[in-house]
VOPAGU-2260 file (C-alpha; in pm, 1 decimal, decimal comma):
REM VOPAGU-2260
SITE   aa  ch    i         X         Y         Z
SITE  UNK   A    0   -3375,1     211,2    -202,0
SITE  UNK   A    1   -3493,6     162,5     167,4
SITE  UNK   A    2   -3741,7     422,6     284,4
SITE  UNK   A    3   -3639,8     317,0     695,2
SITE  UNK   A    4   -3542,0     666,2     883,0
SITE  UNK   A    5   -3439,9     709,4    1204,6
SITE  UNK   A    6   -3562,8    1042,5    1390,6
SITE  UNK   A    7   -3388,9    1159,4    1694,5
SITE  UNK   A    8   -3556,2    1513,7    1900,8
SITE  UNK   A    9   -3402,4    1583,9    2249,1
SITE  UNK   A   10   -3625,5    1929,5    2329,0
SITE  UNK   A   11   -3649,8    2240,2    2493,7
SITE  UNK   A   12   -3740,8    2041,5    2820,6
SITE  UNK   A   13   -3454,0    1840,5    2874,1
SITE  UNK   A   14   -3622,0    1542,8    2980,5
SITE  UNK   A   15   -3413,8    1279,7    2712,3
SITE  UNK   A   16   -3379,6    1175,7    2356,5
SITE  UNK   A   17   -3674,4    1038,0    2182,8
SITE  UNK   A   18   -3591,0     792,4    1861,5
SITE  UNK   A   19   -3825,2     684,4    1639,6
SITE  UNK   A   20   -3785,2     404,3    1306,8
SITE  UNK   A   21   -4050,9     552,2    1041,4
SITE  UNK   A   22   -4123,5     382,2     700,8
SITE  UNK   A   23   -4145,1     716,4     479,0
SITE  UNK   A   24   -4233,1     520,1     124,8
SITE  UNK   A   25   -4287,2     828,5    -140,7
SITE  UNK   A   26   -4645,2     966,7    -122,1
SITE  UNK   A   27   -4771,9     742,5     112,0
SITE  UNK   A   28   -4832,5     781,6     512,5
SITE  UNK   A   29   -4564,2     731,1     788,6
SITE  UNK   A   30   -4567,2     385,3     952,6
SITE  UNK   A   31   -4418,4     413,8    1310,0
SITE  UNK   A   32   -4226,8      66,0    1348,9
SITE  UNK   A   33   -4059,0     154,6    1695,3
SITE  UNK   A   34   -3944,1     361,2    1951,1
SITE  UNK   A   35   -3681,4     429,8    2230,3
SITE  UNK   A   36   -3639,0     703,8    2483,9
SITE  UNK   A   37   -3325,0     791,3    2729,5
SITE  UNK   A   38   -3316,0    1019,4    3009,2
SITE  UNK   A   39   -3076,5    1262,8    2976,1
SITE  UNK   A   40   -2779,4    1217,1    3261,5
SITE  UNK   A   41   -2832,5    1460,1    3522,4
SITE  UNK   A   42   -2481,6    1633,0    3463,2
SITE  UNK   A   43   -2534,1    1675,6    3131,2
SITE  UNK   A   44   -2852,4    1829,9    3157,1
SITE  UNK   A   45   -2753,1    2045,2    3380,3
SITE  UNK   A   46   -2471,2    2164,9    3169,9
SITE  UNK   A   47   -2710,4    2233,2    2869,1
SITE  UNK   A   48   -2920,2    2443,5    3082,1
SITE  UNK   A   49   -2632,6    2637,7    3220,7
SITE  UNK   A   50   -2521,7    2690,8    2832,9
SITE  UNK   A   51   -2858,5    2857,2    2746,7
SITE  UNK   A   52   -2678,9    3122,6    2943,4
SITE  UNK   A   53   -2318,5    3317,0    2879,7
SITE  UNK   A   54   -2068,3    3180,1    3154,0
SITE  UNK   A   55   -1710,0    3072,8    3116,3
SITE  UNK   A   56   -1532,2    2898,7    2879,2
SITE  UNK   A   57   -1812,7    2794,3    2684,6
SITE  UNK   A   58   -1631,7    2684,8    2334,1
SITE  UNK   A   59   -1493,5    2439,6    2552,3
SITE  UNK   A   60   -1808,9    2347,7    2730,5
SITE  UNK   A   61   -2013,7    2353,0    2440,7
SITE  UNK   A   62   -1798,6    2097,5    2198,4
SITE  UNK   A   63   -1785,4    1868,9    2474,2
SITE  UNK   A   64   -2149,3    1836,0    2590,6
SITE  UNK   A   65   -2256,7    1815,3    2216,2
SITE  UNK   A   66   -2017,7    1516,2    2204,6
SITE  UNK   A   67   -2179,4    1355,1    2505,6
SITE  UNK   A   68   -2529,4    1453,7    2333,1
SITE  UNK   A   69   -2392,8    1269,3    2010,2
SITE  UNK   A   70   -2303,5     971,7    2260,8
SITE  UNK   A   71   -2663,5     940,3    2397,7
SITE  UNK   A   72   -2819,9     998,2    2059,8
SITE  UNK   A   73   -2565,8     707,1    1942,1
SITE  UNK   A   74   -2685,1     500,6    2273,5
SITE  UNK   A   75   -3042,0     585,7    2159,4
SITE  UNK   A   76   -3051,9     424,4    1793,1
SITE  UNK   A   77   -2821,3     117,7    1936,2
SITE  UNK   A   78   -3187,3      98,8    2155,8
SITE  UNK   A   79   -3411,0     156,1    1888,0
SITE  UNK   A   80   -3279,7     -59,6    1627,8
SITE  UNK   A   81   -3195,4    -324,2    1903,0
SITE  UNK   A   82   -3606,2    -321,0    1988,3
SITE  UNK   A   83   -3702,5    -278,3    1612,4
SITE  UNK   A   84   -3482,8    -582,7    1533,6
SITE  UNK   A   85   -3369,1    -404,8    1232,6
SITE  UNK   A   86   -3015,3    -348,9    1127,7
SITE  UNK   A   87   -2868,4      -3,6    1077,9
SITE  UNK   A   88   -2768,0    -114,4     733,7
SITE  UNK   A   89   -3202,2     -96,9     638,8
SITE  UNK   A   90   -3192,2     246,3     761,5
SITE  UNK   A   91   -3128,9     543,4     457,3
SITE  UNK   A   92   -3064,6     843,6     709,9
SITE  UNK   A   93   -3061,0     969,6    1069,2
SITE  UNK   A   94   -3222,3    1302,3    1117,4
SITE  UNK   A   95   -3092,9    1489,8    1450,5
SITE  UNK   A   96   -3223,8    1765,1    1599,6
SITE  UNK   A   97   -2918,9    1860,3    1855,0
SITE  UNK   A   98   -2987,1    2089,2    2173,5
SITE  UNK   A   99   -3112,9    2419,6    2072,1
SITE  UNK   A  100   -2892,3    2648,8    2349,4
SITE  UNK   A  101   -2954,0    2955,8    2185,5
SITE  UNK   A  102   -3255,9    3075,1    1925,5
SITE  UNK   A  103   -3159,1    3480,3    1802,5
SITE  UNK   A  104   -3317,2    3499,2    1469,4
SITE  UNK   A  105   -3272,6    3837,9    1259,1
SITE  UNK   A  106   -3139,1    3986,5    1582,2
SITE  UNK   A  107   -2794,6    4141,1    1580,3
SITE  UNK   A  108   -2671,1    4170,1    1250,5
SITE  UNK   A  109   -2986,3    4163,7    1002,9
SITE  UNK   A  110   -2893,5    3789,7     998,0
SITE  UNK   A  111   -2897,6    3642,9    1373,3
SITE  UNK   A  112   -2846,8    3259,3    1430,8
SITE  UNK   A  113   -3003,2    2936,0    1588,9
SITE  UNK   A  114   -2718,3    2738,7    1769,2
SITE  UNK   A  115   -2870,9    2323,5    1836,4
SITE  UNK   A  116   -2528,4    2134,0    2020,7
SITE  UNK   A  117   -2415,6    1836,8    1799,3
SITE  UNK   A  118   -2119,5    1671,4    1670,1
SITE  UNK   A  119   -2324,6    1479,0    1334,3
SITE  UNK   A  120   -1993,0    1395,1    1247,7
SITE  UNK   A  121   -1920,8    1212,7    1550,2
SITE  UNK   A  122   -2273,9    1047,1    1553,0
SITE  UNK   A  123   -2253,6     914,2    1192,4
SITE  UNK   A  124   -1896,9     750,5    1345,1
SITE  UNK   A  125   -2079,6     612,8    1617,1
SITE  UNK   A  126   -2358,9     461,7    1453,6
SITE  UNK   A  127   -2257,0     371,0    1087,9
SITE  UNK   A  128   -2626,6     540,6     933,9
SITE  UNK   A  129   -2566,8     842,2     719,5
SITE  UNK   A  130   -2640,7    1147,4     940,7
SITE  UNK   A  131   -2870,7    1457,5     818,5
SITE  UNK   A  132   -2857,2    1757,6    1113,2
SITE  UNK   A  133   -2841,4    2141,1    1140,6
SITE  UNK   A  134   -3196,0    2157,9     979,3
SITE  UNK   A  135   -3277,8    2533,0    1133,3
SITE  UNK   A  136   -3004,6    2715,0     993,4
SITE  UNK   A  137   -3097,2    2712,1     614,1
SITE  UNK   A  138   -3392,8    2912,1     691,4
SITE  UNK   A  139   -3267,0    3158,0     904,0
SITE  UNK   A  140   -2980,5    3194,2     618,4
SITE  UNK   A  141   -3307,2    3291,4     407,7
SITE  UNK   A  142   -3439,9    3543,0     612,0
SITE  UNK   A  143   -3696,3    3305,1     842,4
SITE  UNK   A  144   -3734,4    3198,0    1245,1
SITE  UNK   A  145   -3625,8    2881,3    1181,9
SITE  UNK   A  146   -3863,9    2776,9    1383,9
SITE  UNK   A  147   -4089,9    2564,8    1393,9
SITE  UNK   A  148   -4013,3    2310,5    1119,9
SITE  UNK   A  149   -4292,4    2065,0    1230,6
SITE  UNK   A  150   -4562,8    2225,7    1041,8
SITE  UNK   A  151   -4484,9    2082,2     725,5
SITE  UNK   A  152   -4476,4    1747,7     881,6
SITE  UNK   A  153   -4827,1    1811,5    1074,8
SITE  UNK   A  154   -4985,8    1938,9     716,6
SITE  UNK   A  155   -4843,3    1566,3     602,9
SITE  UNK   A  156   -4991,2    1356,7     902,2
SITE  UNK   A  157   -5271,3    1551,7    1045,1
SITE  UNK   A  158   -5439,6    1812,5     766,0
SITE  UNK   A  159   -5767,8    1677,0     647,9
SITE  UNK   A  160   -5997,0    1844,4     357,7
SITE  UNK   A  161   -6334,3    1852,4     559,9
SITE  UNK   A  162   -6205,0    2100,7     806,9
SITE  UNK   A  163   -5925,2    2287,5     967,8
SITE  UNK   A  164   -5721,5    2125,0    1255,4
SITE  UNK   A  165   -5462,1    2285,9    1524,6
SITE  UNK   A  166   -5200,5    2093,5    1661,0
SITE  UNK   A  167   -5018,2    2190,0    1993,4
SITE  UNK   A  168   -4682,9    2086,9    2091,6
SITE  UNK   A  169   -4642,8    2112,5    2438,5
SITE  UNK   A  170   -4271,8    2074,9    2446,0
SITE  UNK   A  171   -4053,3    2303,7    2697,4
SITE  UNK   A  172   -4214,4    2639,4    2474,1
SITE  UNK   A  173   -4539,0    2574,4    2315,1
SITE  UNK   A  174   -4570,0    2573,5    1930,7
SITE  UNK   A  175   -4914,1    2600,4    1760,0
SITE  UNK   A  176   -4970,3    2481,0    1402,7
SITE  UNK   A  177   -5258,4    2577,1    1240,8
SITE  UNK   A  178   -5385,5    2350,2     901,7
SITE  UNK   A  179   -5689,8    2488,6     735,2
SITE  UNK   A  180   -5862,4    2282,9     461,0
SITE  UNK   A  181   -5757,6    2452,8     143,9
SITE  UNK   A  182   -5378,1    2384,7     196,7
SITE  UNK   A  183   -5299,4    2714,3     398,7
SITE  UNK   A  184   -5058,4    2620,1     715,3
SITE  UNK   A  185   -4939,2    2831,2    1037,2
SITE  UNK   A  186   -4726,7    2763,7    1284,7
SITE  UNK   A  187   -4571,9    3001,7    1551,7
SITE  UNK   A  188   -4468,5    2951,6    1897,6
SITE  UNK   A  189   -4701,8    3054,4    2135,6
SITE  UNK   A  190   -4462,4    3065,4    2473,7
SITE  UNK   A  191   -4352,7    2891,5    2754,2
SITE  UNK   A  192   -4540,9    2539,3    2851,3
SITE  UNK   A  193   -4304,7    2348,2    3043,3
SITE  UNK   A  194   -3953,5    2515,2    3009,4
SITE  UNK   A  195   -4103,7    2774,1    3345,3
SITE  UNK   A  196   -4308,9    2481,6    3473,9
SITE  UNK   A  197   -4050,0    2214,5    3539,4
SITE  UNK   A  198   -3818,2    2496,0    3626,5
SITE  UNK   A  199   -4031,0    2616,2    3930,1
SITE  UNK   A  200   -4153,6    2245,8    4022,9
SITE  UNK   A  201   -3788,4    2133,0    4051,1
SITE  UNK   A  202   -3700,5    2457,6    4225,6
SITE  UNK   A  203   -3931,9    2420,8    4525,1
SITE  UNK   A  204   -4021,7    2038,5    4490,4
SITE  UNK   A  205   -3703,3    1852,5    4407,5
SITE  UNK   A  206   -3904,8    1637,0    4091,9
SITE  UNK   A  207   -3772,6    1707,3    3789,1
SITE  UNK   A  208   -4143,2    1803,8    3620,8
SITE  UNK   A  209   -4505,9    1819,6    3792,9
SITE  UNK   A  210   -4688,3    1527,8    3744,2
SITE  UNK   A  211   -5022,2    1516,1    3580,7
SITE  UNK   A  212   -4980,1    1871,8    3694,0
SITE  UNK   A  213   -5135,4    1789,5    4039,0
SITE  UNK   A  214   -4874,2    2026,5    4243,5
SITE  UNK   A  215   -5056,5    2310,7    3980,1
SITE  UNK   A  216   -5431,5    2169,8    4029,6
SITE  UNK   A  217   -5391,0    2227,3    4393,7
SITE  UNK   A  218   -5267,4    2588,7    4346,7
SITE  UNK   A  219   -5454,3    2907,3    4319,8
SITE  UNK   A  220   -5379,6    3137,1    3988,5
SITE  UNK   A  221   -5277,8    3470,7    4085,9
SITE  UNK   A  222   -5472,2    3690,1    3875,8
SITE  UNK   A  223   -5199,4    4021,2    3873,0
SITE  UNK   A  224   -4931,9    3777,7    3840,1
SITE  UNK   A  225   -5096,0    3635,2    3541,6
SITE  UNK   A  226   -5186,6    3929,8    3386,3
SITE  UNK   A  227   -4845,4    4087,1    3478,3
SITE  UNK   A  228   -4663,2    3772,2    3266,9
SITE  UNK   A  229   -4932,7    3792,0    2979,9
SITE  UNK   A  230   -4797,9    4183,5    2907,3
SITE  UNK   A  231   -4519,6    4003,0    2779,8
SITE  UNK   A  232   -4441,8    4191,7    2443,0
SITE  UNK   A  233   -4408,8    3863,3    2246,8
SITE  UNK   A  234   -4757,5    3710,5    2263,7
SITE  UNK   A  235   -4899,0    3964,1    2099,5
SITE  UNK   A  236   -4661,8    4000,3    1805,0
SITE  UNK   A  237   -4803,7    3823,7    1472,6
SITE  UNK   A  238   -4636,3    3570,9    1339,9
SITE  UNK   A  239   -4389,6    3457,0    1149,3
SITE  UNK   A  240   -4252,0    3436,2    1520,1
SITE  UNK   A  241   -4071,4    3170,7    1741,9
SITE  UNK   A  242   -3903,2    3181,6    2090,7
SITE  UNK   A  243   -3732,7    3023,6    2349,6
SITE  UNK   A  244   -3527,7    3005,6    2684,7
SITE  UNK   A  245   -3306,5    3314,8    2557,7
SITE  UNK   A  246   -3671,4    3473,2    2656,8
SITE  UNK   A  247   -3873,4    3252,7    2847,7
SITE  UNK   A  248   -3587,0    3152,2    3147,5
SITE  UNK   A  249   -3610,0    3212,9    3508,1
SITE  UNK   A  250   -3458,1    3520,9    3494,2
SITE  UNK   A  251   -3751,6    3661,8    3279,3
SITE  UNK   A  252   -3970,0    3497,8    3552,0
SITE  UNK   A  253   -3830,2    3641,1    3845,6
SITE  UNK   A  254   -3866,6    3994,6    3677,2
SITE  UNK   A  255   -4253,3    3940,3    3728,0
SITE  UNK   A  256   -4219,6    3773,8    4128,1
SITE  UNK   A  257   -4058,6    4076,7    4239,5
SITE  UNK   A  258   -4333,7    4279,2    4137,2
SITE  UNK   A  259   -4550,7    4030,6    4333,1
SITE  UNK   A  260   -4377,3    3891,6    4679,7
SITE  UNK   A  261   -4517,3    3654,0    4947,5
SITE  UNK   A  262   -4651,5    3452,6    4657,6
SITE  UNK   A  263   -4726,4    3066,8    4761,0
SITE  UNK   A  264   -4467,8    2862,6    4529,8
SITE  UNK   A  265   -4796,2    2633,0    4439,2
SITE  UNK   A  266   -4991,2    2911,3    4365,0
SITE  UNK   A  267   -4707,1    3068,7    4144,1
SITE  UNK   A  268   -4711,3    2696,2    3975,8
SITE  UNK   A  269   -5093,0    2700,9    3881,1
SITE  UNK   A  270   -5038,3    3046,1    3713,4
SITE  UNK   A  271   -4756,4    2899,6    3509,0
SITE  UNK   A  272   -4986,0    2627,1    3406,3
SITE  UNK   A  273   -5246,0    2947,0    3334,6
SITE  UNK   A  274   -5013,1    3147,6    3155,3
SITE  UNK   A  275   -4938,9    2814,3    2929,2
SITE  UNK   A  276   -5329,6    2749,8    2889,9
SITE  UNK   A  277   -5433,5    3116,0    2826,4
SITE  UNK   A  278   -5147,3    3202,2    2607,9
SITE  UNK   A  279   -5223,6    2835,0    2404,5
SITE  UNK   A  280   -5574,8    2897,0    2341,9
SITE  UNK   A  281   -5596,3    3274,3    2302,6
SITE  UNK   A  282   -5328,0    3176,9    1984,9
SITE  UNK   A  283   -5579,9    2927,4    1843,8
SITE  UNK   A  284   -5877,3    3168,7    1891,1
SITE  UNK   A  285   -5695,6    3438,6    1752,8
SITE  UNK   A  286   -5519,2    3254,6    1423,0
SITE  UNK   A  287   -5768,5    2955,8    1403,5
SITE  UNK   A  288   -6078,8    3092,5    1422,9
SITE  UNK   A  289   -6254,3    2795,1    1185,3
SITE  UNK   A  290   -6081,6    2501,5    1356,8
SITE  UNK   A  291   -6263,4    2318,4    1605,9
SITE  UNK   A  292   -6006,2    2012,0    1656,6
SITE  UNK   A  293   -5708,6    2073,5    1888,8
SITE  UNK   A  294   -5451,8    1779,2    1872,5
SITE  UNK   A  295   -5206,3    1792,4    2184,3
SITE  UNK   A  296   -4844,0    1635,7    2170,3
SITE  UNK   A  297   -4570,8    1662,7    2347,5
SITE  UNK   A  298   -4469,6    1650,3    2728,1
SITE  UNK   A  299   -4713,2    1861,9    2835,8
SITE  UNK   A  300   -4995,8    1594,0    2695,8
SITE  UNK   A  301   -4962,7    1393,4    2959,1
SITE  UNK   A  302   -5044,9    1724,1    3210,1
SITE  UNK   A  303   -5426,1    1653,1    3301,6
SITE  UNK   A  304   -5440,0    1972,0    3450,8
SITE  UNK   A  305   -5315,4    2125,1    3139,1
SITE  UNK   A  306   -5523,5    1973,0    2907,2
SITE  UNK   A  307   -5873,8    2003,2    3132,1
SITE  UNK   A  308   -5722,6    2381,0    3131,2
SITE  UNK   A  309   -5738,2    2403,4    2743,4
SITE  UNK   A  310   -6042,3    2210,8    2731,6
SITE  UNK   A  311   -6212,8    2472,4    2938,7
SITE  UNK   A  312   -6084,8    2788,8    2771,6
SITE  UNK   A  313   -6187,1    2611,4    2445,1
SITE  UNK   A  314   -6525,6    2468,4    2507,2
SITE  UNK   A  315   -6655,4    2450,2    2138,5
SITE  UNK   A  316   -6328,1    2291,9    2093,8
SITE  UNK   A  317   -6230,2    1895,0    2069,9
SITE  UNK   A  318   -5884,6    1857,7    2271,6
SITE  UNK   A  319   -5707,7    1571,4    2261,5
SITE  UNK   A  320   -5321,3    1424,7    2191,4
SITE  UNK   A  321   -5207,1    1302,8    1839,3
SITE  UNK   A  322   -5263,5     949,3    2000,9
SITE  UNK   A  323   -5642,1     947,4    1898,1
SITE  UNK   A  324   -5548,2     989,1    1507,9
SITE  UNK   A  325   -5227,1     722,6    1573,8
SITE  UNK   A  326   -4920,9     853,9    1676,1
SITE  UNK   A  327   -4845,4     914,6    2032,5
SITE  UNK   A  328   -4721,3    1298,3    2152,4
SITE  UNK   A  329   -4369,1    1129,1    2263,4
SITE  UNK   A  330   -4332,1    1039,9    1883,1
SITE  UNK   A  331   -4481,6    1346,3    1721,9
SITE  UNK   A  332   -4122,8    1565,6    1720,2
SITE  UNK   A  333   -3892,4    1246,9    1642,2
SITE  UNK   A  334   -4120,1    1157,1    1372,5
SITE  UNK   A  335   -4112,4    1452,2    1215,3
SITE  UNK   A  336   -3676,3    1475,6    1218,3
SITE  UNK   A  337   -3773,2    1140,4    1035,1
SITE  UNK   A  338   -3963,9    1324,4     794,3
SITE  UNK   A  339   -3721,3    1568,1     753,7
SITE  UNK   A  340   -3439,2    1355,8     735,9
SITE  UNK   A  341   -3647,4    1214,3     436,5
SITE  UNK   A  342   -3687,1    1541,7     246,9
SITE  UNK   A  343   -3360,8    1609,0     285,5
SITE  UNK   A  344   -3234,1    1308,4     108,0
SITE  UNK   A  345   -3517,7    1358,7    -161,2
SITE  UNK   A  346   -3395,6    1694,7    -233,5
SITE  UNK   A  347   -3739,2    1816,3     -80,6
SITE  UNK   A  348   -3824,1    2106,2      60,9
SITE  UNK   A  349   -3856,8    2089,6     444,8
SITE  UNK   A  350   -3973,7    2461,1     570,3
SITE  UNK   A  351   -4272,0    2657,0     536,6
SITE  UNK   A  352   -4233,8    3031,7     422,9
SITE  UNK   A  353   -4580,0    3096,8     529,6
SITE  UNK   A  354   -4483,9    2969,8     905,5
SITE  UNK   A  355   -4134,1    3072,0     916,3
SITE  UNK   A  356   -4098,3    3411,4     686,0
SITE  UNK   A  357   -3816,1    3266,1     508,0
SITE  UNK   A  358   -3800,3    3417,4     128,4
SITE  UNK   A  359   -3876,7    3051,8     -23,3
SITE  UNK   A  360   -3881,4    2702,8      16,4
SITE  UNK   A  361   -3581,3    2561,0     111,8
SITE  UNK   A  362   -3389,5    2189,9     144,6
SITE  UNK   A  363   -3295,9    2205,3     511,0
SITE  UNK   A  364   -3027,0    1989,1     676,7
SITE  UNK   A  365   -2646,2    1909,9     592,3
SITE  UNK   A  366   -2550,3    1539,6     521,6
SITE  UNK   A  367   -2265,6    1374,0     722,3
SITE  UNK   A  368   -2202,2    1036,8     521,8
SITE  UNK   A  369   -2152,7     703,0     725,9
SITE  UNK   A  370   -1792,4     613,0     703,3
């Protein structure tokens, strides 16, 4: 049986769809054979955003931006496989992420719920590859965050017996995973990275996301503001925990400018990137006191501001991005929805009760057969 999956992650920063093809042979290493990226279409990012939000009618809205989402992904493998010169006959199982819109976890009703947009059913149509999605929900049905579901896949790819290791997705909320030698994983999200970022660049700049961070570099961090934002209840809660826009959104950053107003909108920026950095580090310090390796993926990877910013508030510390141990940060997430994909099909296991609280292991992910 082929051991070609297809891994599809469109994130919390609504910047596109990542694909990647991974060889997942049984017991051995991922081998990355390609990869293909789309920008999401400015109308329907904009709609996702708005339905991270209540507003009107949003059944409606909902069904039909997860079938435009299911489009792109579809548009996305047609790339991939197109690039990879493979046919979508070699390839076992799509795993799909969808657009997480909300993340309420244990809230409400003892129970709560993750909602990621996506019509599988629609996708497996569209490109003929049996589709494995919903992976979040299984282990919030168990009593966990649901969140995050890369550890498992970092302890696969990145854990290494002479020492312990962090890795730090920088995605639009920041999620820290945290692989000690003797087997022992962690993994929490830490809090905003680019989610307020991008939201405050685009807001005063008109570009989509800061650049290398260079709009932040040129700021000045506002020490009460920073401190203000790093009161925020959630960073010091111990884990199992996970988060997301229903927290971290602009409304939750406004609460803190009107305590502080005449601010400089660059100076506001380089205390975002400082509330990322501080918030990032003081995790690994905190939950990783052995490590001394911090692998970086994600958007925020490419921030040099960012990363000199963890560098500096870790300075016994070896920062760099998942490309220096072979797999780029713009692959790390896909790859992993790969990896899941895999486990599902495999009847594996693809959470972490240790990260996520959930009362055991669990197979994550429902199947939607190609026709």
């Amino acid at each position: 049986m082929t051991t070609l999956y297809i891994g599809l992650m469109s994130g919390t920063s609504l910047d596109g769809v990542d694909a990647v093809l991974a060889d997942l042979p049984a017991g051995d290493a991922m081998r990355v054979l390609g990869h293909a990226n789309l920008p999401l279409p400015a109308p329907l990012r904009a709609e996702l955003l708005a339905l991270n939000a209540a507003a009107d009618n949003e059944l409606h809205r909902a069904a039909l931006a997860a079938n435009a989402l299911s489009r792109l992904y579809a548009d996305a493998i047609t790339l991939l496989l197109k690039s990879s010169g493979m046919a979508a006959a070699a390839v076992r199982a799509v795993g799909a992420h969808g657009q997480t819109v909300r993340h309420r976890p244990g809230e409400f009703d003892g129970s709560g719920y993750t909602l990621q947009l996506l019509n599988a059913a629609l996708l497996a149509e569209l490109c003929g590859i049996d589709v494995v999605a919903d992976f979040r929900s299984r282990d919030v049905a168990a009593g966990g965050q649901g969140a995050p579901l890369v550890p498992a896949f970092h302890r696969a790819l990145f854990a290494r017996p002479t020492g312990a290791v962090c890795v730090l997705n920088l995605g639009g909320i920041a999620n820290l995973t945290v692989l000690a030698a003797d087997g022992l994983t962690l993994g929490f999200d830490c809090g905003p990275a680019n989610a307020l970022m991008d939201h405050w660049c685009e807001r005063h700049t008109g570009r989509l996301f800061d650049d290398a961070g260079a709009w932040a570099a040129g700021g000045r961090v506002l020490p009460s503001l920073l401190e203000s934002m790093l009161a925020e209840p959630y960073f010091a809660l111990m884990p199992p925990k996970s988060t997301g826009r229903d927290l971290f959104n602009p409304r939750w950053l406004e609460s803190h400018l009107h305590r502080h107003p005449g601010s400089l909108a660059q100076d506001v920026q380089a205390t975002l990137a400082e509330l990322t950095a501080r918030s990032c580090a003081e995790a690994a310090l905190r939950h990783a006191g052995a490590a001394r390796e911090l692998l970086v993926c994600g958007g925020g990877a490419f921030n040099v501001h960012l990363m000199a910013r963890l560098a500096a508030l870790l300075p016994t510390w070896r920062v760099r991005t998942t490309a220096a141990v072979g797999l780029p940060p713009t692959q790390v997430e896909a790859a992993a929805f790969a990896w899941l994909a895999s486990a599902h099909c495999e009847r594996r296991a693809g959470n972490l009760p240790s990260v996520t609280g959930a009362a055991g292991t669990r197979v994550l992910g429902a199947l939607y057969p190609a026709a």
